[in-house]
C-alpha positions as CSV (number, residue, x, y, z in Angstrom):
1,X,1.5,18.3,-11.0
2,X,2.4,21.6,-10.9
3,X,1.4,24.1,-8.8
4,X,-0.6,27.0,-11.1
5,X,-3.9,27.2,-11.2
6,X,-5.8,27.7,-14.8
7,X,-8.7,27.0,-16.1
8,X,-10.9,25.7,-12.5
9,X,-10.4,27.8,-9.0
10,X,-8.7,31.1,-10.6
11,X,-9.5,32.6,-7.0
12,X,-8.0,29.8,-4.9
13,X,-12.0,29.5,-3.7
14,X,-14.4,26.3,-3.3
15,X,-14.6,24.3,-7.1
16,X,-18.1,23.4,-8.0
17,X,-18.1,20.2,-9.8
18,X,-20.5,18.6,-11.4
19,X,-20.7,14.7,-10.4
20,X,-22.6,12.6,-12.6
21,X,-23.7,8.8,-11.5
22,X,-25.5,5.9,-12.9
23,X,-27.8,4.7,-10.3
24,X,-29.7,5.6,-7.4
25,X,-28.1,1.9,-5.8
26,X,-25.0,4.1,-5.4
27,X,-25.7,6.9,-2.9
28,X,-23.8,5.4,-0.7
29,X,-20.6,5.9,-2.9
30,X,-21.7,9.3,-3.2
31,X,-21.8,9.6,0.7
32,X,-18.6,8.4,0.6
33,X,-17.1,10.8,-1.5
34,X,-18.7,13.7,0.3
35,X,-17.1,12.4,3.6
36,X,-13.4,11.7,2.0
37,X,-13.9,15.8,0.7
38,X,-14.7,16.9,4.5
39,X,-12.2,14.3,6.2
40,X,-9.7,16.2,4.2
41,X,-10.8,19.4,3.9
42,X,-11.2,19.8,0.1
43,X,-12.2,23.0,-1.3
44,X,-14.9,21.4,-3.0
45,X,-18.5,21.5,-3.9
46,X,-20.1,18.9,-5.7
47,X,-23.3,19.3,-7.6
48,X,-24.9,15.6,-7.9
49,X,-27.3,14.3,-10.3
50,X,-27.7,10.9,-11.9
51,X,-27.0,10.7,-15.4
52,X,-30.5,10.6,-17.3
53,X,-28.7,9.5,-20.9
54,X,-26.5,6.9,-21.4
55,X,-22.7,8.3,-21.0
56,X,-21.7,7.1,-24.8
57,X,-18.6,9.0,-26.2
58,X,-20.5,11.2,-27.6
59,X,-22.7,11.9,-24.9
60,X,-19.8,12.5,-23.1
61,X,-17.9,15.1,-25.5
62,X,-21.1,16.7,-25.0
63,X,-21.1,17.5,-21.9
64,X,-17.2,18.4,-21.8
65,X,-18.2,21.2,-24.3
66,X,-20.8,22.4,-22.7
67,X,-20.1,22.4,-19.0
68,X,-18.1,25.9,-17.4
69,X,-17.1,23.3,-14.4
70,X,-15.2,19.9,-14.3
71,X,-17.3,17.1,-14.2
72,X,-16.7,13.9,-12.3
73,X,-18.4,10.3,-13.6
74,X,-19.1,7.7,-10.9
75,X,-19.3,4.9,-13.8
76,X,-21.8,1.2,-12.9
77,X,-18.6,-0.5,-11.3
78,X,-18.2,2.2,-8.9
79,X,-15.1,3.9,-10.3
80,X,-14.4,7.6,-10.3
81,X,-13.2,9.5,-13.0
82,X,-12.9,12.8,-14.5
83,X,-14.7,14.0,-17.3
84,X,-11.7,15.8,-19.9
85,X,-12.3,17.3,-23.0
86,X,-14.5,13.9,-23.7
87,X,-12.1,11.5,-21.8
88,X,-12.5,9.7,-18.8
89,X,-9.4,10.0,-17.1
90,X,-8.4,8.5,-13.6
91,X,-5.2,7.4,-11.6
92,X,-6.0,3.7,-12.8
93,X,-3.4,2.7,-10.3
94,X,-3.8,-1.1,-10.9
95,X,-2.8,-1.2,-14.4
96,X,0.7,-0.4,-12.9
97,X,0.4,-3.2,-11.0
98,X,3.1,-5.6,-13.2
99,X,5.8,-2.2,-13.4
100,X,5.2,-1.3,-9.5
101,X,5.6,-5.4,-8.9
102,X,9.2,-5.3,-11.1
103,X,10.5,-2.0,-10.5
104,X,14.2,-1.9,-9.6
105,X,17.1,0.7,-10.6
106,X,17.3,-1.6,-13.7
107,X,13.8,-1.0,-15.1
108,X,13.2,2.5,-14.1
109,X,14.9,6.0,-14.7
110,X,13.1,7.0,-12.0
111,X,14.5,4.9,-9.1
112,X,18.2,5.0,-10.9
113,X,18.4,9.0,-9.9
114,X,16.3,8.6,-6.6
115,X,18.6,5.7,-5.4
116,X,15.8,5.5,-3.0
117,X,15.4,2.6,0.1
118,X,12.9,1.0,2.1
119,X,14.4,3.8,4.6
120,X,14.3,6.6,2.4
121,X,11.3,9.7,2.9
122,X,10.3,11.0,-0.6
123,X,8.5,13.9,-1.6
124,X,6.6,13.8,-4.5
125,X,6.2,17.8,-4.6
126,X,3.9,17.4,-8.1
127,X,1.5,14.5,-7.6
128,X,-0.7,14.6,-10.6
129,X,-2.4,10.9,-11.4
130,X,0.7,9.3,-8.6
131,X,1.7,6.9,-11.0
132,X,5.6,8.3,-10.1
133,X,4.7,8.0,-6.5
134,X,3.8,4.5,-7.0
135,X,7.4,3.7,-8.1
136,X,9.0,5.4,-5.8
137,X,7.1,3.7,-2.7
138,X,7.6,0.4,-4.8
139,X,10.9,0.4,-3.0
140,X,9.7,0.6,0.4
141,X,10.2,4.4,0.7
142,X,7.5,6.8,1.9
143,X,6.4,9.2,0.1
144,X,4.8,12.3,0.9
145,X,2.7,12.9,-2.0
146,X,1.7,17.0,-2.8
147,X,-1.4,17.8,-5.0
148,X,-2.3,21.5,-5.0
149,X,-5.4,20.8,-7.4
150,X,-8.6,19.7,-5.3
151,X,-9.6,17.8,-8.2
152,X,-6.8,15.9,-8.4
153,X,-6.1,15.2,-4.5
154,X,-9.8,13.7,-4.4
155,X,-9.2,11.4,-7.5
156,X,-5.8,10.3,-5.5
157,X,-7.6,9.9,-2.1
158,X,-10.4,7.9,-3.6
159,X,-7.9,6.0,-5.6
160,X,-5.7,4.8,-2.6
161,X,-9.0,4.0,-0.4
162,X,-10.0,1.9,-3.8
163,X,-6.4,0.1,-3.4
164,X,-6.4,-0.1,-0.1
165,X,-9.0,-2.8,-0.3
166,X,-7.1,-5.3,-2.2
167,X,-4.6,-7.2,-0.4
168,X,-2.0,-6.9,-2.4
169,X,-1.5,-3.1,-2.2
170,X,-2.3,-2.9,1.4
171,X,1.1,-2.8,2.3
172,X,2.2,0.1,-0.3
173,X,-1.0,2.0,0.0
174,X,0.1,2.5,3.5
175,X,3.5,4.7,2.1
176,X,1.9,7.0,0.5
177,X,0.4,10.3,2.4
178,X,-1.7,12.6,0.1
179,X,-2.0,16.1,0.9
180,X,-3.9,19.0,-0.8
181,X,-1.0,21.7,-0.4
182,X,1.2,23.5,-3.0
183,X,4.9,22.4,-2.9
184,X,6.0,26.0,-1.8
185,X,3.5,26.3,1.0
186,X,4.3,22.9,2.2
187,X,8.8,23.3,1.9
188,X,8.4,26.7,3.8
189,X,6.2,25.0,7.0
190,X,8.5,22.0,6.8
191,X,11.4,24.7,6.8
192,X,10.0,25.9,10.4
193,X,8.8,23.0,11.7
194,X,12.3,20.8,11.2
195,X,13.7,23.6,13.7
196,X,12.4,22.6,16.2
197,X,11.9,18.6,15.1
198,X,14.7,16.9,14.1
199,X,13.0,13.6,13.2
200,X,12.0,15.3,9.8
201,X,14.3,13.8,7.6
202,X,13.8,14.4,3.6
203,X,15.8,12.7,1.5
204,X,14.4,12.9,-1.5
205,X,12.3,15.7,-3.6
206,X,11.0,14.8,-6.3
207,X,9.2,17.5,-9.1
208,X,7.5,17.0,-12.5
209,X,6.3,20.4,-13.1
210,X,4.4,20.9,-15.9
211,X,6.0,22.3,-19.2
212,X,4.5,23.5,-22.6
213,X,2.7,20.7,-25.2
214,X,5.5,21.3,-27.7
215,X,8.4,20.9,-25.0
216,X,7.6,17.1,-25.8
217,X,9.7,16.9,-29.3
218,X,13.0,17.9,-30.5
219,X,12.2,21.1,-32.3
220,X,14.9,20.6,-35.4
221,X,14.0,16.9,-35.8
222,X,10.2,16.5,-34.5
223,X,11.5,13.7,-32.5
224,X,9.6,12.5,-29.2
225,X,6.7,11.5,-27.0
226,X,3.3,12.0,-28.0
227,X,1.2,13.5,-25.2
228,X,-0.8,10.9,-23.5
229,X,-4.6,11.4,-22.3
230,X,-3.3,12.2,-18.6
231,X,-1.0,14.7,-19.8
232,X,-3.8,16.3,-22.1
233,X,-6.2,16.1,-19.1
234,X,-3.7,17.9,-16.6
235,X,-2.9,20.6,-19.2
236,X,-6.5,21.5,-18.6
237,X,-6.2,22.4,-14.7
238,X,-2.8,24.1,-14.9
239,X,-0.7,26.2,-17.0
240,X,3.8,25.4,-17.0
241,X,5.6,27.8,-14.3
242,X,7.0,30.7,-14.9
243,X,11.1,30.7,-14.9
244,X,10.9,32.6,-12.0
245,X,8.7,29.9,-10.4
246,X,10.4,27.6,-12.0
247,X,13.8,29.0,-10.0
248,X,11.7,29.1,-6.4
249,X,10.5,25.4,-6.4
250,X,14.2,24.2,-7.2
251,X,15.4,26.5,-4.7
252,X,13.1,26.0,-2.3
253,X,13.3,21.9,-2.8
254,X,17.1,21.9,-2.3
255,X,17.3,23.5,0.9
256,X,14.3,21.5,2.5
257,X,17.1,18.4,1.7
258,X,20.2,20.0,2.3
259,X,18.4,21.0,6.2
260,X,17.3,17.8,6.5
261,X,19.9,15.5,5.3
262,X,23.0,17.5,5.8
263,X,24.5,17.2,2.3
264,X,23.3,13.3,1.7
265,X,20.1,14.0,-0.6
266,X,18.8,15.0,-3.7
267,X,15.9,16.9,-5.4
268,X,15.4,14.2,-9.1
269,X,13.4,16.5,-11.9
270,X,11.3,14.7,-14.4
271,X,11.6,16.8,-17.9
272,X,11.2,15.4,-21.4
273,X,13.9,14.4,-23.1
274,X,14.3,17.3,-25.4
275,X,13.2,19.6,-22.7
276,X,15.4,22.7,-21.2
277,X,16.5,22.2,-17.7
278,X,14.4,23.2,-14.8
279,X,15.0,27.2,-14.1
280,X,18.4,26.6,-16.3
281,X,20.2,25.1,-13.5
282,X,22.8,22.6,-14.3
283,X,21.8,19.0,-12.8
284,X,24.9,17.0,-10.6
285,X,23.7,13.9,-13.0
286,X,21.1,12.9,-15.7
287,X,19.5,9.5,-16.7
288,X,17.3,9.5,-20.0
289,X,16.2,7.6,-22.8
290,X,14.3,8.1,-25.8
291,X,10.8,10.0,-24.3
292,X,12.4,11.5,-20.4
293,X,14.9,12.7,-18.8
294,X,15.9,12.8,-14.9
295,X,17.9,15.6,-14.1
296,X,19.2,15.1,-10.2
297,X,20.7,18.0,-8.2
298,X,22.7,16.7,-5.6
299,X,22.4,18.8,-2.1
């Protein structure tokens, strides 16, 4: 997810938010939470109560109008979500289980422009919920995966120590490295450090910046996706770059490949469809279909 903080953290200091859970049976999940925060040095404070009402819908739109922070649910069956504009949302990871199990270049756009390997070392510069990052590592890659939101790092961090437990995604759980970092930050250390460490290899960037609601639809024929829950919920924590940041991130993307791949990699943009491309920059290749488009930039 892009990279621009909105509505939570203005300043870049600590979030306060609100966690709400069920039962006193689950302090220990609460302890939990608070270590994964301080093990990963989250900018985060939570403020914890148990829920005195039951959390009904409505009860729930309730407190999405009339809280000033985000608010996180710790539900009976010990899954964390967040609380947006009245929706639960969470990265909900196993319900990709049957794509992530039959991914392949035939199946997904995604993997067609990566052309990524069980050798390859992804990027995945805008993390939001990971579902992308799950595809990518579905090949065997490893992806780096880069979430500049606090919110949403913890909700990925609790997710893959969720997955991590079932034996079945022990293996691609193990990929995936989540780190609380913007993507600019992150491509200017790895600039430095690859001078001096030549084991840094990057063959792949991958960016799905956000971009305005109505980018979603062809403007003459009103043709295109709808915006789905997680898109509606990350709309709330960040605003779409500016062209100007929009130009940077590109920029900044394709030289961390070309250094470390000497001209064998590519930075793959996630747009919709109907979208403009990224900073106007014409792409070496694109692969699309009805609701996306990947626009690859070959370096």
């Amino acid at each position: 997810m892009t990279d621009v903080p909105q509505k939570y953290d203005e300043t870049g200091a600590f979030v306060h938010c609100q966690l709400l859970y069920v039962n006193d049976s689950q302090q220990a999940q609460v302890e939990s939470l608070q270590s994964l925060i301080a093990e990963h040095t989250l900018p985060i404070l939570l403020d914890v109560e148990v829920a005195t009402e039951k959390l009904t819908q409505k009860r729930r739109q309730q407190l999405s109008q009339a809280s000033t922070q985000p608010i996180l649910l710790l539900d009976d069956k010990d899954k964390l979500s967040w609380l947006s504009d009245g929706l639960s949302v969470a990265p909900e990871w196993d319900k990709l289980q049957r794509r992530v199990v039959s991914a392949g270049r035939k199946s997904e756009l995604l993997l067609q422009a990566a052309k990524t390997t069980s050798d390859s070392h992804v990027i995945d510069a805008t993390a939001g919920f990971g579902h992308d990052s799950l595809i990518l590592a579905s090949t065997g890659a490893q992806v780096t995966m880069l979430e500049q939101q606090p919110l949403m790092a913890l909700l990925l961090l609790v997710e893959q120590q969720r997955m991590s437990a079932l034996p079945n995604w022990q293996k691609l759980m193990s990929r995936l490295q989540i780190i609380n970092t913007d993507a600019l930050s992150y491509f200017a250390n790895l600039k430095v450090d690859s001078v001096t460490d030549n084991s840094t290899i990057i063959d792949v960037v991958y960016l799905d910046p956000m971009f305005p609601e109505d980018s979603y639809q062809d403007s003459k024929t009103g043709k295109g996706a709808k915006v789905g829950k997680h898109m509606q919920a990350l709309h709330q924590l960040a605003r779409p770059p500016t062209s100007d940041e929009e130009l940077a991130l590109l920029n900044s993307a394709q030289a961390v490949v070309k250094k470390s791949t000497q001209g064998q990699g590519r930075v793959v943009v996630k747009r919709p469809q109907f979208a403009p491309l990224l900073a106007g920059e014409l792409a070496s290749e694109s692969w699309h279909n009805e609701a996306v488009r990947f626009d690859g930039y070959f370096v």
